[in-house]
PLY file of the C-alpha trace (Angstrom):
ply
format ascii 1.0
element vertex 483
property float x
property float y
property float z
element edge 482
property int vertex1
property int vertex2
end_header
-48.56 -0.88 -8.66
-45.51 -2.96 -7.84
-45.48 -5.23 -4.89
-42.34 -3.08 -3.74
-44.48 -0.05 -4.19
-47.23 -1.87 -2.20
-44.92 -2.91 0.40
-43.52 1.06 0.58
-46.87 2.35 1.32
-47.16 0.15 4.32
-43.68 0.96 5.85
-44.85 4.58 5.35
-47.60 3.76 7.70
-45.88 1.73 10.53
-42.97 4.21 10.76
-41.92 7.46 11.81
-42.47 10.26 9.78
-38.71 10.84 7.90
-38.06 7.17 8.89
-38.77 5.69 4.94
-36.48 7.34 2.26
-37.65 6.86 -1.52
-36.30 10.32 -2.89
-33.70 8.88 -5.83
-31.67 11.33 -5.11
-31.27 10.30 -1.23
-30.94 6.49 -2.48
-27.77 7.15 -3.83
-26.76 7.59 -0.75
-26.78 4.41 0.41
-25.89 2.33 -3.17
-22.41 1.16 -1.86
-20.50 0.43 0.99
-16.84 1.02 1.34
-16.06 -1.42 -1.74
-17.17 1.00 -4.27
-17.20 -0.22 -7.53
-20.00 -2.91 -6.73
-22.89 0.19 -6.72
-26.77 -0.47 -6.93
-29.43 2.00 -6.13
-31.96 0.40 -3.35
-35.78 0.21 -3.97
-36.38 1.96 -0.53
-34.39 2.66 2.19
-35.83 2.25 5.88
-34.33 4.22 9.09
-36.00 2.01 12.13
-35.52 3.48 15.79
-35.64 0.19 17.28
-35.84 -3.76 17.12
-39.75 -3.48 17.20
-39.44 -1.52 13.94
-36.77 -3.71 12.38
-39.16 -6.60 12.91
-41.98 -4.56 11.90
-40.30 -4.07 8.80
-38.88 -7.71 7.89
-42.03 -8.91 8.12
-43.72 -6.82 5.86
-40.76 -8.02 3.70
-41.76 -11.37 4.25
-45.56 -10.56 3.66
-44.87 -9.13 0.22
-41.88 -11.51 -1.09
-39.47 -8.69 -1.19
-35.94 -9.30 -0.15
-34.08 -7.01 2.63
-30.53 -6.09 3.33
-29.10 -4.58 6.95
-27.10 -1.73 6.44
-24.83 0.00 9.13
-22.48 2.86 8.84
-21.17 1.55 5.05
-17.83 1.09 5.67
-17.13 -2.63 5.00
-15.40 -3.78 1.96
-17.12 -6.37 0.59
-20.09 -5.27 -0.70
-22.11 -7.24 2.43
-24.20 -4.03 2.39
-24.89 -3.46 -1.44
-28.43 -3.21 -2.06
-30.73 -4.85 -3.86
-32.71 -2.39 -6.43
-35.91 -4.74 -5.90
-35.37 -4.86 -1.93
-35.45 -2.56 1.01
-32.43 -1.54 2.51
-32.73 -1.38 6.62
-30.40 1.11 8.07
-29.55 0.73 11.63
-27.60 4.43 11.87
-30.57 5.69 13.81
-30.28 2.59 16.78
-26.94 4.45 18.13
-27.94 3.95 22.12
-25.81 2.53 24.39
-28.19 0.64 26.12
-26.07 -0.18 29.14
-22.67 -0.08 31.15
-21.98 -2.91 33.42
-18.39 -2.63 34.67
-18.82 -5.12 37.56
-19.51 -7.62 35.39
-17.46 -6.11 32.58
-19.93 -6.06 29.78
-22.25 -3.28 27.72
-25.18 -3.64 25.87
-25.38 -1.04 23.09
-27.25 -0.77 19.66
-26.03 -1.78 16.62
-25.91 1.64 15.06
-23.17 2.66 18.09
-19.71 3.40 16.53
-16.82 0.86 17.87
-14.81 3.32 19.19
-17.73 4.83 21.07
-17.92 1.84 23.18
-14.14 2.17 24.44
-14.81 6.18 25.21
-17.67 5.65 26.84
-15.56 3.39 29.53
-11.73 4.63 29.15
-12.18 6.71 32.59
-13.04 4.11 34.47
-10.16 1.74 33.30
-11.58 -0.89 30.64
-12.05 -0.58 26.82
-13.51 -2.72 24.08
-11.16 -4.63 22.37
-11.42 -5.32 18.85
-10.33 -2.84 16.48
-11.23 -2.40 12.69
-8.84 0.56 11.02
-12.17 2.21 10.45
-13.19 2.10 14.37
-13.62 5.47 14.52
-16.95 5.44 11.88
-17.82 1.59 11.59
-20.71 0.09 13.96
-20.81 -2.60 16.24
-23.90 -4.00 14.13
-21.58 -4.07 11.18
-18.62 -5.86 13.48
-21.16 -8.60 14.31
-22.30 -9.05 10.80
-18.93 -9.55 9.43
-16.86 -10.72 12.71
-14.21 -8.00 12.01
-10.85 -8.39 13.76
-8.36 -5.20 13.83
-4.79 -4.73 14.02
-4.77 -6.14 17.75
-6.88 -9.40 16.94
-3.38 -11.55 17.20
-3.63 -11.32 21.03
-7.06 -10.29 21.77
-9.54 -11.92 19.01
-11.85 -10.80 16.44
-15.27 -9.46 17.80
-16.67 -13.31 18.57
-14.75 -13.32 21.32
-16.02 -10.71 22.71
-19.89 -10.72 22.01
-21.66 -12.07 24.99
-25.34 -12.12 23.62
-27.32 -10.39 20.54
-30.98 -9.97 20.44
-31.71 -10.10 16.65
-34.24 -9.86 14.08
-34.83 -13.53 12.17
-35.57 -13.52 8.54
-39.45 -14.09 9.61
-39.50 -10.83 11.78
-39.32 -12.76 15.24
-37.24 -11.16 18.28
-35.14 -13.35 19.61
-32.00 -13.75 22.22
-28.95 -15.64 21.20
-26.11 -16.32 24.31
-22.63 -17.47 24.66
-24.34 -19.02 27.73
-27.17 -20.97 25.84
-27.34 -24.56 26.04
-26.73 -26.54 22.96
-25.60 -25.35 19.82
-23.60 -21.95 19.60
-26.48 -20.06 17.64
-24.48 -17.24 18.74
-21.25 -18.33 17.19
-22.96 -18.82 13.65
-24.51 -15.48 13.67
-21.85 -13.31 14.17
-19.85 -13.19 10.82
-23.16 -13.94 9.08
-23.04 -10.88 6.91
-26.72 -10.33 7.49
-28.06 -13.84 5.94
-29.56 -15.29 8.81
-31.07 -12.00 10.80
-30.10 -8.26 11.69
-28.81 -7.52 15.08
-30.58 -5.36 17.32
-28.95 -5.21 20.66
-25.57 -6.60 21.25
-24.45 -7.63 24.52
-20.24 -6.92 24.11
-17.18 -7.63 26.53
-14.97 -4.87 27.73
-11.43 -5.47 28.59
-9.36 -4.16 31.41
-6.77 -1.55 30.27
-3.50 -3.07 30.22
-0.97 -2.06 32.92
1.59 -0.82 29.98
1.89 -0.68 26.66
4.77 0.13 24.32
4.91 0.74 20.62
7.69 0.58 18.48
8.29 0.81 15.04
11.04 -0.42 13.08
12.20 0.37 9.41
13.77 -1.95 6.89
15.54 -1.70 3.71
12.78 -5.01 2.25
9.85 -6.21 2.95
11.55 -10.03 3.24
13.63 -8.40 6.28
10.52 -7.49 7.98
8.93 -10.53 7.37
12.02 -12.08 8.94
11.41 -10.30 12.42
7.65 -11.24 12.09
8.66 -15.02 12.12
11.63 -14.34 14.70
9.49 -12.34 17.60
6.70 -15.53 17.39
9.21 -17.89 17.11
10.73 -16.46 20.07
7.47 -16.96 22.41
6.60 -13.42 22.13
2.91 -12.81 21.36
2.47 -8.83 20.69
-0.68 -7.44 20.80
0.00 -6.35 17.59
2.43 -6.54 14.53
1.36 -4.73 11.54
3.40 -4.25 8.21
3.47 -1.69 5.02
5.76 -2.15 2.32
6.88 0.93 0.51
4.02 1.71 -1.98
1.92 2.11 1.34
4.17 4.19 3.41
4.47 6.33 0.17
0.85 6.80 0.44
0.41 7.16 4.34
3.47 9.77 3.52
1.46 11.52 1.18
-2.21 11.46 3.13
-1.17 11.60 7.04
2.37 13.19 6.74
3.30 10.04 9.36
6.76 10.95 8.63
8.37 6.92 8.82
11.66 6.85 8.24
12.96 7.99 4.64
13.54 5.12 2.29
12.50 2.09 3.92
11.19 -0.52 2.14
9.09 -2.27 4.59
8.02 -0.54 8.44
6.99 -2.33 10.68
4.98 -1.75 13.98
4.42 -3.79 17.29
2.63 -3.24 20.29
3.47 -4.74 23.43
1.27 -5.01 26.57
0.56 -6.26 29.89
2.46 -6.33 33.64
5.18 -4.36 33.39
7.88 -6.47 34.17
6.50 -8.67 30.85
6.33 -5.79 28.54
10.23 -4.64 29.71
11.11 -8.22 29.09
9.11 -8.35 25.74
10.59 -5.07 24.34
14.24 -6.10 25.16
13.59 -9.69 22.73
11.86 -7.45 19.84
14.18 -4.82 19.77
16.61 -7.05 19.51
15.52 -9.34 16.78
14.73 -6.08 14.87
17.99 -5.38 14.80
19.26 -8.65 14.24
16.79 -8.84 11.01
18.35 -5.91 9.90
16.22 -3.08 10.85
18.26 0.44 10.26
15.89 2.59 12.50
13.61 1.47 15.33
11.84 4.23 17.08
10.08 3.61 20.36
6.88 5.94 21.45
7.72 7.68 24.94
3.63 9.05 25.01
0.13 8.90 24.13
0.57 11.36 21.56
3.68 9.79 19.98
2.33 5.91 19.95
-0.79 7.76 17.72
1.72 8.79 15.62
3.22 5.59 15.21
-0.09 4.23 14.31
-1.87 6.92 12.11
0.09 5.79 9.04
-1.17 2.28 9.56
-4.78 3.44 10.47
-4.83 5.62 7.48
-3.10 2.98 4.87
-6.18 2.30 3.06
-7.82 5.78 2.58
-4.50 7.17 2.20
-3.51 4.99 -1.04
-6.31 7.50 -2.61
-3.90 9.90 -2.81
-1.81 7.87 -5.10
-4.08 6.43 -7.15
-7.65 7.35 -8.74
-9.07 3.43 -7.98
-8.10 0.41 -5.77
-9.34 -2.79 -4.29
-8.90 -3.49 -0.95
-8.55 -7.12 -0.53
-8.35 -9.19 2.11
-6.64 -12.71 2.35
-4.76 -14.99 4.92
-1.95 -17.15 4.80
0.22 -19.20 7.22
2.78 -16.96 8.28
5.48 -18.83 6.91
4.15 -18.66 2.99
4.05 -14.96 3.69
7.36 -14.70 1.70
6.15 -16.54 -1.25
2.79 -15.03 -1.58
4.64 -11.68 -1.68
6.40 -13.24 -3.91
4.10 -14.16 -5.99
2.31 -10.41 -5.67
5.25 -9.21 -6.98
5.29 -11.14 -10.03
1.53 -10.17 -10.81
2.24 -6.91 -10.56
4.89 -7.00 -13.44
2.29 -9.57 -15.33
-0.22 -7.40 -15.85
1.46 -3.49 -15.04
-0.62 -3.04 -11.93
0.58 -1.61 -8.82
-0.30 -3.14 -5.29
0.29 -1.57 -1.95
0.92 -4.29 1.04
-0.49 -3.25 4.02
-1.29 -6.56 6.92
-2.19 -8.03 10.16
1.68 -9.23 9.68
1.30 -11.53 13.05
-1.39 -13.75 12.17
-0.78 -13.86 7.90
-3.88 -11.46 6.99
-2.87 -9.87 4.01
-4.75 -6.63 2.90
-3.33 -5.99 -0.78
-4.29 -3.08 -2.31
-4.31 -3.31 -5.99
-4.31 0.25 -7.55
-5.49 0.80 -10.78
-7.10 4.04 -12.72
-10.58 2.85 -14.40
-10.08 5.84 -16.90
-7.54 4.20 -18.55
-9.09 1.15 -21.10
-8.56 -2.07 -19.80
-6.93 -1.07 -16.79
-10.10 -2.34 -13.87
-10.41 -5.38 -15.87
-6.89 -6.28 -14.79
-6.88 -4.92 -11.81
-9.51 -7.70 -11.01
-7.59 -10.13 -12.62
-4.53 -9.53 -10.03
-7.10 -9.36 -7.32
-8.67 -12.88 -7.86
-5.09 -13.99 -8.59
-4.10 -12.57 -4.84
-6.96 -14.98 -3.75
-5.69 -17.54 -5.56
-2.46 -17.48 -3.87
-3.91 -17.46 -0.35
-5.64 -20.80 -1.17
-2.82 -22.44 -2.64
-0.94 -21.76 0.09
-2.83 -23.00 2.72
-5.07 -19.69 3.27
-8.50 -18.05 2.71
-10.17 -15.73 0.81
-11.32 -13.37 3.59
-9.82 -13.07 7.15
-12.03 -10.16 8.34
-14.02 -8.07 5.39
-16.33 -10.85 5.19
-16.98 -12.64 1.49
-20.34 -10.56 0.71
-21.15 -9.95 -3.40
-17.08 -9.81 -4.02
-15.63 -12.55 -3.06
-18.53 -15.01 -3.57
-17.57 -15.94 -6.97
-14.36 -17.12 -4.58
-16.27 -19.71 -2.68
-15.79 -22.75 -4.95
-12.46 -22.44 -4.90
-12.02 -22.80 -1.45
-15.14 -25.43 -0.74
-16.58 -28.15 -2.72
-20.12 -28.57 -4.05
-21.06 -30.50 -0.56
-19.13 -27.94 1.49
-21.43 -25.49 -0.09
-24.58 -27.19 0.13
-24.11 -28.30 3.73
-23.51 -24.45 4.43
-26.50 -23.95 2.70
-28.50 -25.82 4.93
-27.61 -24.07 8.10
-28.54 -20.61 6.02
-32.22 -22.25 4.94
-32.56 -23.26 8.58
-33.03 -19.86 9.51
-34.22 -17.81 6.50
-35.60 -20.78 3.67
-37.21 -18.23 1.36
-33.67 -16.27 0.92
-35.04 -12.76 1.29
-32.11 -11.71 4.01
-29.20 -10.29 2.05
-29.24 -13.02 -1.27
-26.59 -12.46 -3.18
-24.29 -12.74 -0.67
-21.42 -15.21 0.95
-22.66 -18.02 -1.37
-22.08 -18.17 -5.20
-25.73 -18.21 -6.82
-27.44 -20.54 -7.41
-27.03 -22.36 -4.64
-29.83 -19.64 -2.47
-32.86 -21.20 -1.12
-35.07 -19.19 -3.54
-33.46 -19.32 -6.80
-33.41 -22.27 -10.03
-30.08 -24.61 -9.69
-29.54 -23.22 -13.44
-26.78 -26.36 -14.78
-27.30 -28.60 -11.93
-29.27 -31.33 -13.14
-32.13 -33.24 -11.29
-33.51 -30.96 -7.56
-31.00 -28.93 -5.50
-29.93 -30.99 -2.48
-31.75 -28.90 -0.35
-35.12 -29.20 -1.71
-34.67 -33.25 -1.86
-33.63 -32.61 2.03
-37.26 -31.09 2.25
-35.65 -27.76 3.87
-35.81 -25.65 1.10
-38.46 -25.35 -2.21
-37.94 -23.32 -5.66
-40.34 -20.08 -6.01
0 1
1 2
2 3
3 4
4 5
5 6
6 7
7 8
8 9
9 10
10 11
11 12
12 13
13 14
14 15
15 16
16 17
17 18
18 19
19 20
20 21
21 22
22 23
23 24
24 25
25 26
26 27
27 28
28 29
29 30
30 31
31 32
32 33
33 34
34 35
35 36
36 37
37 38
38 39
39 40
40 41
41 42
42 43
43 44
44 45
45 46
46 47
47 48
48 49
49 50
50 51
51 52
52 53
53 54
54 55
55 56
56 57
57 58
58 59
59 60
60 61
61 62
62 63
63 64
64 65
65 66
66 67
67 68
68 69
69 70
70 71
71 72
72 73
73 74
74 75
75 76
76 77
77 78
78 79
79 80
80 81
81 82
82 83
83 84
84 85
85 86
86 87
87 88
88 89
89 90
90 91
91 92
92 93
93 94
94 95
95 96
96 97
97 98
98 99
99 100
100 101
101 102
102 103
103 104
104 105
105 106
106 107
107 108
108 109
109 110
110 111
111 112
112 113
113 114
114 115
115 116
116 117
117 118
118 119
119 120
120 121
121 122
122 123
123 124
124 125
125 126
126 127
127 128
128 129
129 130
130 131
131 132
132 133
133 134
134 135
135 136
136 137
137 138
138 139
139 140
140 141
141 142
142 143
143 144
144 145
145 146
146 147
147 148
148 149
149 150
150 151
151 152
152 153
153 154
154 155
155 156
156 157
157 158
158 159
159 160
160 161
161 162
162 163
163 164
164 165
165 166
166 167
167 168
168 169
169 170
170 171
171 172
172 173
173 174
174 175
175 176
176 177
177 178
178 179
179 180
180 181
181 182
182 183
183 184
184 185
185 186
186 187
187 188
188 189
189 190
190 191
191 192
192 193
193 194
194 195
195 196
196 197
197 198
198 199
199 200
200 201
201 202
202 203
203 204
204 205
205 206
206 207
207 208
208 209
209 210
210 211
211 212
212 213
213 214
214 215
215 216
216 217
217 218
218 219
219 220
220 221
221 222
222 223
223 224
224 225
225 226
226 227
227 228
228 229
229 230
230 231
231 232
232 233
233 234
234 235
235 236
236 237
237 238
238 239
239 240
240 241
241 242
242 243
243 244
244 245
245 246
246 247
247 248
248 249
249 250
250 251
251 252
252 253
253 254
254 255
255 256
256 257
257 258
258 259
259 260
260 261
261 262
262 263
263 264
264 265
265 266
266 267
267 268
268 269
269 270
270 271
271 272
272 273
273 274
274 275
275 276
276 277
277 278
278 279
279 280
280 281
281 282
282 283
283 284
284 285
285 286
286 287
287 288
288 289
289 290
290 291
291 292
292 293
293 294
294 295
295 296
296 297
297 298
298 299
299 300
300 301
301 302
302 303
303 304
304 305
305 306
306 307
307 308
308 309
309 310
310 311
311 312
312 313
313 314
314 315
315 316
316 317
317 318
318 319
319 320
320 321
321 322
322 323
323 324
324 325
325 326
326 327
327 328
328 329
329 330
330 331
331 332
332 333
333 334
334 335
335 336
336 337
337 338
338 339
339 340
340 341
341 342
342 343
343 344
344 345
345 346
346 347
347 348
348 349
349 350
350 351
351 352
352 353
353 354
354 355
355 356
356 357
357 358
358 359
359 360
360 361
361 362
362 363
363 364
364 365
365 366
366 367
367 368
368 369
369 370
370 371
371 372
372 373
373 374
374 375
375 376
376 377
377 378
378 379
379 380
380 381
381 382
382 383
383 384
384 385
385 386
386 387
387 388
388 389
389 390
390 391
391 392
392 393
393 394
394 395
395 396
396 397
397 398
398 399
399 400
400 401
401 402
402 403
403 404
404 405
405 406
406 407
407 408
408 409
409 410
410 411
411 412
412 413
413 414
414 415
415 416
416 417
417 418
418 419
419 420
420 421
421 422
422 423
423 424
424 425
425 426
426 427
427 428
428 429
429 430
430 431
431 432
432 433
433 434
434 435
435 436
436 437
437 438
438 439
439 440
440 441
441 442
442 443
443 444
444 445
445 446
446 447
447 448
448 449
449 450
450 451
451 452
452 453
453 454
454 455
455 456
456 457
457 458
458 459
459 460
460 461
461 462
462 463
463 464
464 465
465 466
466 467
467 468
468 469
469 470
470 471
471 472
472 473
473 474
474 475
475 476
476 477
477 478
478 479
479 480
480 481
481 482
């Protein structure tokens, strides 16, 4: 018997009946997240109804030497959820409580398992909503947010979700239950879990902020003949003091596809749309909308349509919501990826997207967070054809490759996970790496929480240096040893 076979027969017995999956044909379920050509089938899969039973169940990890990996709803899109076939997989779906509503003090605890969106409809009727805003709100879960510190299309003015976490009570990679607290004294152990991707503990309650509903909004959207045009009113409205709540931009591959998925019916024959949301008093939002619609115009937008309802400002922003599911109706296969840039080399790294795309004959939609540089390049590609993924991920290290040389990153909100660690060395050096390291070893020195992930093997806690020479910094440091 295998130690992960030993290890499944004990999970069987500290856990609900139904609660342990091991079926192969239900593990395939779960062998991906929303970046699906990274695919592995887990050992076992685990469905704990609580932080007790998460802890339960990473220490029997810990017992037996078997690595573990926190799984929410599967939607992110960097393969921070992709199993490992010698591991157990611990999904939180079941955990989907929200725990509690505290509008005086304008804050709710919920599980990690609870949607994002459900946290804003569970407090829309009494004037407040929670703030950040994934595309994928609708299905992804607040566990998930925290793991990854995911942004959304309003994170220029609002944040991405570490701004509005107040506490979590996690799981550590040795099955304690502790609290972590934007209030705590002494280092931020908050700060450097969220956007942890699951390497230094699983969340199990999360303590979140909720926003008052702004006095008005307004949402516009404005069509140009070229992407540089848009990109023109993106540096004007900043430029100009203005600070939107949003500005998100699709260039004509991806308003083809929202066309062809959502019917979001954007004007005919633009090149680039683009769409901002103003909010606030509404004196500012009046004054705000006069100074956008203007430099619209001035950038040479040839249709600007302004949302009079509810109904109509969802129209405005389905295309957008949709972009990325709806470029499957295009194309057979894509990568999503996920960069950032200054706003000013926007131009040139669209530029220089361009010129991949006739280097290699692959297609890429441009769909981004337009006000803050995050770039979310879809490169399209169709893996029946010979040859054709290979290049795809040629163009989509390339894209990375831009955002660095350009003063950028390889991730602004999908997190680097399996995907983009390969990435890392190009952005940090050996030392940057190693001193990261450290702060990951603090927490979880045997590496059995998600390996594999954010850090280019070998530098894990568990594994062989391979060609370093002489011990891995970490074990001379006396924080980490080889097994």
């Amino acid at each position: 018997m295998s130690e992960l076979e030993r290890l499944t027969a004990r999970l069987a017995a500290v856990l609900p009946p139904g609660a342990v999956i091991t079926d192969p044909v239900r593990l395939r379920t779960y062998e991906c997240d929303g970046l699906t050509h990274h695919r592995a089938t887990p050992g076992v899969v685990v469905l704990p109804d609580g932080a007790e039973q998460v802890a339960a169940v990473v220490r029997l990890c810990g017992e037996h030497g078997v690595p573990f990996v926190a799984r929410g709803s599967g939607t992110g899109l960097s393969g921070g959820a992709l199993p490992r076939t010698d591991g157990v997989l611990i999904v939180t779906s079941r955990m989907r409580r929200i725990v509690e509503i505290d509008i005086p003090n304008r804050r709710a605890v919920v599980e990690p398992g609870v949607t994002n969106l459900a946290i804003t409809e569970a407090v829309r009727d009494q004037g407040y909503y929670y703030a950040p805003d994934p595309s994928s709100q609708q299905v992804c879960s607040i566990g998930g947010n925290v793991a990854e510190n995911s942004g959304g299309a309003h994170c220029l003015k609002y944040g991405f979700t570490v701004n509005h976490v107040l506490a979590a009570e996690i799981v550590t990679p040795d099955g304690d239950i502790v609290e972590l607290s934007a209030m705590d004294a002494g280092y931020d152990l908050l700060g450097a879990f969220i956007g942890s991707e699951g390497t230094l503990g699983i969340a199990t309650k999360i303590t979140v902020r909720l926003s008052r509903a702004p006095e008005a909004v307004t949402t516009l959207l404005a069509a140009f003949t070229s992407i540089e045009a848009g990109g023109h009113a993106v540096s004007a409205i900043i430029a100009a003091g203005v600070v939107p709540a949003a500005i998100e931009m699709m260039d004509a591959l991806a308003i083809e596809a929202a066309e062809a998925a959502v019917h979001c019916s954007y004007p005919a024959g633009a090149g680039a749309v683009l769409v901002v949301e103003l909010d606030g008093p509404h004196a500012e939002v009046e004054h705000q909308f006069a100074a956008v619609e203007r430099i619209c115009r001035d950038s040479g937008a040839f249709e600007i349509r302004v949302a009079a309802s509810a109904a109509e400002r969802a129209a405005i922003w389905k295309g957008r919501k949709s972009a990325f599911a709806a470029v499957g109706r295009i194309s057979p296969a894509y990568i999503v990826q996920d960069g950032v840039v200054p706003r000013t080399a926007l131009p040139r790294v669209l530029a220089g997207i361009d010129r991949l795309q006739e280097e290699f004959g692959i297609r890429v939609a441009n769909v981004f967070h337009a006000g803050d540089g995050n770039l979310h390049p879809l490169v399209l590609f169709d893996d029946s054809v010979p040859g054709e993924a290979e290049r795809a991920e040629i163009v989509s290290g390339r894209i990375l490759d831009l955002c660095i040389e350009h003063g950028g990153s390889i991730t602004g909100e999908h997190g680097v996970g399996v995907d983009k660690a390969r990435y890392m060395p190009r952005m940090f050096t050996g030392d940057d790496l190693d001193t990261m390291q450290l702060v990951r070893c603090a927490f979880d020195p045997r590496g059995l929480a998600n390996p594999g992930k954010v850090f280019p093997t070998p530098r894990l806690c568990g594994e062989v240096p391979g060609v370093r020479k002489g011990a891995h910094p970490l074990v001379e440091a006396g924080l980490a040893e080889q097994f």
